[in-house]
C-alpha positions as protocol buffer text, in pm:
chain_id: "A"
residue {
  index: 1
  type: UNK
  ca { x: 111 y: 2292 z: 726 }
}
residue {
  index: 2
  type: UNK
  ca { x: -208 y: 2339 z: 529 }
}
residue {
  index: 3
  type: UNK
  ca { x: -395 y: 2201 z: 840 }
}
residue {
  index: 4
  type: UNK
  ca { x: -223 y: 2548 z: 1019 }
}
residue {
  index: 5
  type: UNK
  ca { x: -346 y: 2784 z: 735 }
}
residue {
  index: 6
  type: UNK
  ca { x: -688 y: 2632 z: 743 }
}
residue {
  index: 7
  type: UNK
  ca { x: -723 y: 2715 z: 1104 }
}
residue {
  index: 8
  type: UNK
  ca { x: -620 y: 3049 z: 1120 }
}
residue {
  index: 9
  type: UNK
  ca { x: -839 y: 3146 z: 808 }
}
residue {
  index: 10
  type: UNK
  ca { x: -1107 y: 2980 z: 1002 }
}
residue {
  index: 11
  type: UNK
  ca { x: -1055 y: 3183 z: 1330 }
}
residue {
  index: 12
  type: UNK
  ca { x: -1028 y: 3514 z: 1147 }
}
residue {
  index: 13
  type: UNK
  ca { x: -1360 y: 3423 z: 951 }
}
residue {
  index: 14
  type: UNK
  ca { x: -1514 y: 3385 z: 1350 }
}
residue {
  index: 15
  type: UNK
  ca { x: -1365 y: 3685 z: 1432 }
}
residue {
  index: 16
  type: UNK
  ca { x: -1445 y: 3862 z: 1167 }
}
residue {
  index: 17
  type: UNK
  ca { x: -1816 y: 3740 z: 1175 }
}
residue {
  index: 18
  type: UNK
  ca { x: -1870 y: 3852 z: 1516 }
}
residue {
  index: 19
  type: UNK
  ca { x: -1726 y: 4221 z: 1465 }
}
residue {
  index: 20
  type: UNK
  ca { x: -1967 y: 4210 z: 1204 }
}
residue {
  index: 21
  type: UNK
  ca { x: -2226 y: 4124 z: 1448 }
}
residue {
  index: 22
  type: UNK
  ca { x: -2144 y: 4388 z: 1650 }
}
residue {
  index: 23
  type: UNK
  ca { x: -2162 y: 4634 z: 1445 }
}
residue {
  index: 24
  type: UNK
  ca { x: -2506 y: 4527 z: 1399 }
}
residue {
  index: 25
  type: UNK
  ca { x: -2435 y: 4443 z: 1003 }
}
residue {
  index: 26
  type: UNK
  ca { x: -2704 y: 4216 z: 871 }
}
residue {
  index: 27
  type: UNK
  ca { x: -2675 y: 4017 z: 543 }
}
residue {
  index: 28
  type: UNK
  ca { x: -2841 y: 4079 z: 211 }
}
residue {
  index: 29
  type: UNK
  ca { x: -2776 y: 4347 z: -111 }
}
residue {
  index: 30
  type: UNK
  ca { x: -2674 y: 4653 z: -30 }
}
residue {
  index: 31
  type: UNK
  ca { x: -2696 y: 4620 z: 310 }
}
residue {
  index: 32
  type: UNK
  ca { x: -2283 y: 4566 z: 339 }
}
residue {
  index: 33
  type: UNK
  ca { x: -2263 y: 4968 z: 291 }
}
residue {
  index: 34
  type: UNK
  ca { x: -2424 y: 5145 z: 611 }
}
residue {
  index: 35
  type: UNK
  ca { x: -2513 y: 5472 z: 425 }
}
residue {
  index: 36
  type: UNK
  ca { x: -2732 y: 5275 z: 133 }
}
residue {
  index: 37
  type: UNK
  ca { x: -2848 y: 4955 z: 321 }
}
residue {
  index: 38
  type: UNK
  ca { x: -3008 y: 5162 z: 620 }
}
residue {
  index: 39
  type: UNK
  ca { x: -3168 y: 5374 z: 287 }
}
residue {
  index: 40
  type: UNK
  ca { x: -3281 y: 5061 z: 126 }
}
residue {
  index: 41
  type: UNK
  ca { x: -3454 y: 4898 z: 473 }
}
residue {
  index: 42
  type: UNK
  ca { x: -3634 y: 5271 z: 510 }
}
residue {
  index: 43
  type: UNK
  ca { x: -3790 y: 5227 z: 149 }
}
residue {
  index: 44
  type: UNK
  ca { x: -3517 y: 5382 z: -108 }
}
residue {
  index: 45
  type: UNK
  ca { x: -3607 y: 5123 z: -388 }
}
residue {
  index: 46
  type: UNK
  ca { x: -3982 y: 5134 z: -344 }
}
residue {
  index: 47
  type: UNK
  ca { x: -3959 y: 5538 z: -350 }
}
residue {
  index: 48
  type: UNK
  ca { x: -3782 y: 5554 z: -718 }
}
residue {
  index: 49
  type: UNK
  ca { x: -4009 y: 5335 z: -859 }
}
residue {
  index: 50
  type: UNK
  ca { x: -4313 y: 5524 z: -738 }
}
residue {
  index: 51
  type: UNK
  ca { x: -4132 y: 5881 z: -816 }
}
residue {
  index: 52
  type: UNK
  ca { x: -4004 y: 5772 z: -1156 }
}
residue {
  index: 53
  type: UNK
  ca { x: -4357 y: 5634 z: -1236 }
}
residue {
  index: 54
  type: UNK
  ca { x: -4467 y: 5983 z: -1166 }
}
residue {
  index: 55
  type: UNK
  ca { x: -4335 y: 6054 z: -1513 }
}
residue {
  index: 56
  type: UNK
  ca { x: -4545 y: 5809 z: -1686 }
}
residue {
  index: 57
  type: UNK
  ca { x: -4551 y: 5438 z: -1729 }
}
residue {
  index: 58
  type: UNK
  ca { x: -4245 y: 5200 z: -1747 }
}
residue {
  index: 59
  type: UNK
  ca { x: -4150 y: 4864 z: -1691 }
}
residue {
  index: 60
  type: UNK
  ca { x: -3900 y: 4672 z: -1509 }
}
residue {
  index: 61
  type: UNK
  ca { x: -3554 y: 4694 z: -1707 }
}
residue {
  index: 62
  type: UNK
  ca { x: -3600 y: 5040 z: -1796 }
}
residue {
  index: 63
  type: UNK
  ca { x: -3710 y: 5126 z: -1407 }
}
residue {
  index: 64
  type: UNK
  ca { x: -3364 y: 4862 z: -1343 }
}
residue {
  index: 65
  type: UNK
  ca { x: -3186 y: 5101 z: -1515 }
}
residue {
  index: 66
  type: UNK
  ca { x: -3294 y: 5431 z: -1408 }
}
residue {
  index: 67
  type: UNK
  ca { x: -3230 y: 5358 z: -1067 }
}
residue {
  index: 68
  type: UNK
  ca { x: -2891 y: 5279 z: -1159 }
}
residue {
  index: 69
  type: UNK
  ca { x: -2832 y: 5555 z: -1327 }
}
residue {
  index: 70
  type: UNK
  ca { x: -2962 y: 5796 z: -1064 }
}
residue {
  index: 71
  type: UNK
  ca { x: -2775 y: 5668 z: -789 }
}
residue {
  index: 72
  type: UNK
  ca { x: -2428 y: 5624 z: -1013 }
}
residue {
  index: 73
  type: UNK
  ca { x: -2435 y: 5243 z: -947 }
}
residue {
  index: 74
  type: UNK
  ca { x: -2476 y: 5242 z: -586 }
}
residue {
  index: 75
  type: UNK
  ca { x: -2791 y: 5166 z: -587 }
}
residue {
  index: 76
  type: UNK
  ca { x: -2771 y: 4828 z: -798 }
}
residue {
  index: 77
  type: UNK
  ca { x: -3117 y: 4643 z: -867 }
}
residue {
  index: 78
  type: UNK
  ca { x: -3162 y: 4284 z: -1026 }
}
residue {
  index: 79
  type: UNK
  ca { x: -3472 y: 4145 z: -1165 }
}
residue {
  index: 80
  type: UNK
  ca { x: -3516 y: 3895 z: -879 }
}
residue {
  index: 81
  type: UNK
  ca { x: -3512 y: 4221 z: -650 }
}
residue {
  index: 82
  type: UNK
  ca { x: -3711 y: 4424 z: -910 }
}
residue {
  index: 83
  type: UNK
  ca { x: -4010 y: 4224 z: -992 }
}
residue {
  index: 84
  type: UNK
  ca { x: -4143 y: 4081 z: -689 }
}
residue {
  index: 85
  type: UNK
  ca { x: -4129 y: 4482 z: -583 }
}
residue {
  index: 86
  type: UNK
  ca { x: -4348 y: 4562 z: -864 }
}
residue {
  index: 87
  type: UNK
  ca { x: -4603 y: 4263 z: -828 }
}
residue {
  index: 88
  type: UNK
  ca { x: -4605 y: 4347 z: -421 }
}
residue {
  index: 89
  type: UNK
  ca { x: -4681 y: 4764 z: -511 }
}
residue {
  index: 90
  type: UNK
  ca { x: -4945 y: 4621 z: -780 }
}
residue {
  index: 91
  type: UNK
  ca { x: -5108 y: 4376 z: -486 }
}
residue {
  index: 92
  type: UNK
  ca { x: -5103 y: 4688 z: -243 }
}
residue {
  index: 93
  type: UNK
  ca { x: -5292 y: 4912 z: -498 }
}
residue {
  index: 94
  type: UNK
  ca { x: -4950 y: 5130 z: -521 }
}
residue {
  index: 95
  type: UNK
  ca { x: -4914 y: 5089 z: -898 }
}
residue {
  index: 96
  type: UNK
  ca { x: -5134 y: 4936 z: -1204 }
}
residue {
  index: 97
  type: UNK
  ca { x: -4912 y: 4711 z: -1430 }
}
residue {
  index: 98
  type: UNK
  ca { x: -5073 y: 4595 z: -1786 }
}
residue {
  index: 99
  type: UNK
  ca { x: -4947 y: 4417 z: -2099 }
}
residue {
  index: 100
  type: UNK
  ca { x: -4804 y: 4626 z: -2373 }
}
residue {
  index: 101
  type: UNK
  ca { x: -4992 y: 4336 z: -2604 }
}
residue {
  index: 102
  type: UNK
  ca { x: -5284 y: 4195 z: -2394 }
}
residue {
  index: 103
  type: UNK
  ca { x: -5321 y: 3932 z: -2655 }
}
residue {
  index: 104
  type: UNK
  ca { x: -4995 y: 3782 z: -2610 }
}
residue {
  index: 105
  type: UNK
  ca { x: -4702 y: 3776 z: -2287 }
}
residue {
  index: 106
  type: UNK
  ca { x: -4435 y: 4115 z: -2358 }
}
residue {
  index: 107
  type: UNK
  ca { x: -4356 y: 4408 z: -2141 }
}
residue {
  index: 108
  type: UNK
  ca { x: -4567 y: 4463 z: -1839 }
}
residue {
  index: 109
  type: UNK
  ca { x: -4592 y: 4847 z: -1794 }
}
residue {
  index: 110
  type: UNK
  ca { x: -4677 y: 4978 z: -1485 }
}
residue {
  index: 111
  type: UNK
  ca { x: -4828 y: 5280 z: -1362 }
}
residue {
  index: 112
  type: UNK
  ca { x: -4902 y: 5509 z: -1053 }
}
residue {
  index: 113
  type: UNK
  ca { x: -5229 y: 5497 z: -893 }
}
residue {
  index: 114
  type: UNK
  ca { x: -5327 y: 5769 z: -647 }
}
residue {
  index: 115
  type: UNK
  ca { x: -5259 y: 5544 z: -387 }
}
residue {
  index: 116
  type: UNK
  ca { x: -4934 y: 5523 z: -497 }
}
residue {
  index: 117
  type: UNK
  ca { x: -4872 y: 5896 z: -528 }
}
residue {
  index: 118
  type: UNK
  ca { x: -4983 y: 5919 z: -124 }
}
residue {
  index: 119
  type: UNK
  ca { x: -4751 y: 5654 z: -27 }
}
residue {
  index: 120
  type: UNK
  ca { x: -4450 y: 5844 z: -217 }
}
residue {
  index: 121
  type: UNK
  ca { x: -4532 y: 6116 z: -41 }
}
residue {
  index: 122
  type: UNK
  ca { x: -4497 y: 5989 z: 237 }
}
residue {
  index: 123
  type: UNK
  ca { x: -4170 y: 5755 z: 149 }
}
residue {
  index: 124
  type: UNK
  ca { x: -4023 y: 6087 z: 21 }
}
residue {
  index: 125
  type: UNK
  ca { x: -4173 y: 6263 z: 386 }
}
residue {
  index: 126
  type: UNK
  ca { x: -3970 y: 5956 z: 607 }
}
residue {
  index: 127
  type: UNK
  ca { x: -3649 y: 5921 z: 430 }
}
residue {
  index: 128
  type: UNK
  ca { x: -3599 y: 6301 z: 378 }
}
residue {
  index: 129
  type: UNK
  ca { x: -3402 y: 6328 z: 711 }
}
residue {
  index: 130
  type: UNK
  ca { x: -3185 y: 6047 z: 616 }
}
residue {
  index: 131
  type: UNK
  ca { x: -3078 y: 6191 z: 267 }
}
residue {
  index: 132
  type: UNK
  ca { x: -3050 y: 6522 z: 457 }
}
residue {
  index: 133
  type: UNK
  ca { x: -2852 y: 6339 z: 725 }
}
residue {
  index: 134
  type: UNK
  ca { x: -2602 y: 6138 z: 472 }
}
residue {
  index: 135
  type: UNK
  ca { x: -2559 y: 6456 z: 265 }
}
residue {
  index: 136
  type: UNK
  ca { x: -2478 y: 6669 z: 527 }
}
residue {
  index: 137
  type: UNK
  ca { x: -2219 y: 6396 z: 674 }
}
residue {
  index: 138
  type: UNK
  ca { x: -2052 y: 6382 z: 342 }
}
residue {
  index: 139
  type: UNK
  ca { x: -1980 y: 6750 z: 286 }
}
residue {
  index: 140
  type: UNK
  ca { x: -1843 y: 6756 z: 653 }
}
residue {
  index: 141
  type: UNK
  ca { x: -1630 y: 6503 z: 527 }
}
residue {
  index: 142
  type: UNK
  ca { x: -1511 y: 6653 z: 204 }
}
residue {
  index: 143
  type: UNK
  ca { x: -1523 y: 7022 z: 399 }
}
residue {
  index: 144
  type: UNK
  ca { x: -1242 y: 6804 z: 622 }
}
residue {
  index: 145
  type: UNK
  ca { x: -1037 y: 6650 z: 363 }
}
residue {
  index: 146
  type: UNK
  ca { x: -1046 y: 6981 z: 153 }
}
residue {
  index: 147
  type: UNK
  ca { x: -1174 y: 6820 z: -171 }
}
């Protein structure tokens, strides 16, 4: 009997994996949801930590949580996902990070370099479309459904 149940969870686990496939879904965070993993592969993440560094410097938890906060928790970031972003923007000249006590290892701030402020522009230039394109979808929907 529990031979049986094994095997069927096993073939709808295939089947489900290959609709998957088909649908061209590809593993990783955030890329389950179609509307916010396309965003994140066109450069969502990299865009609000340039535009919120336009305000002034930061560092990671508070940049962590201001994506969150903007995006109501769709949009969630960890430090594994966070930090590596801001070392590879620092490497690429996007952003300038330094120690909040050089004389000892505490927050890393980072800031925008004019570099940085070009390539938001155009981040903010390429995903336009899509954030025009997601909104617009939505309201049709809600237009639809009357709510």
């Amino acid at each position: 009997m529990a031979r049986r149940r094994t095997e069927h969870a096993v073939a709808e686990a295939a089947a489900l994996e290959r609709a998957r496939a088909a649908a061209g879904a590809r593993g990783g965070a955030g890329s389950q949801d179609p509307l916010i993993g396309e965003l994140r592969r066109a450069g969502l993440l990299p865009l609000l930590v340039l535009h919120f560094l336009t305000e002034g410097p930061s560092y990671g938890n508070q940049l962590m949580d201001r994506v969150e906060r903007l995006t109501g928790g769709l949009v969630a970031v960890n430090p594994n996902t966070m930090y590596p972003l801001l070392r590879s923007l620092e490497q690429q000249g996007l952003v300038a990070g330094e120690w909040e006590h050089p004389e000892r290892r505490s927050r890393r701030y980072y800031r925008l370099t004019e570099a940085g402020d070009a390539e938001r522009g155009r981040l903010t230039a390429e995903l336009a479309p899509r954030l025009d394109a997601i909104a617009a979808g939505i309201e049709l929907i809600r237009r639809e459904l009357r709510v």
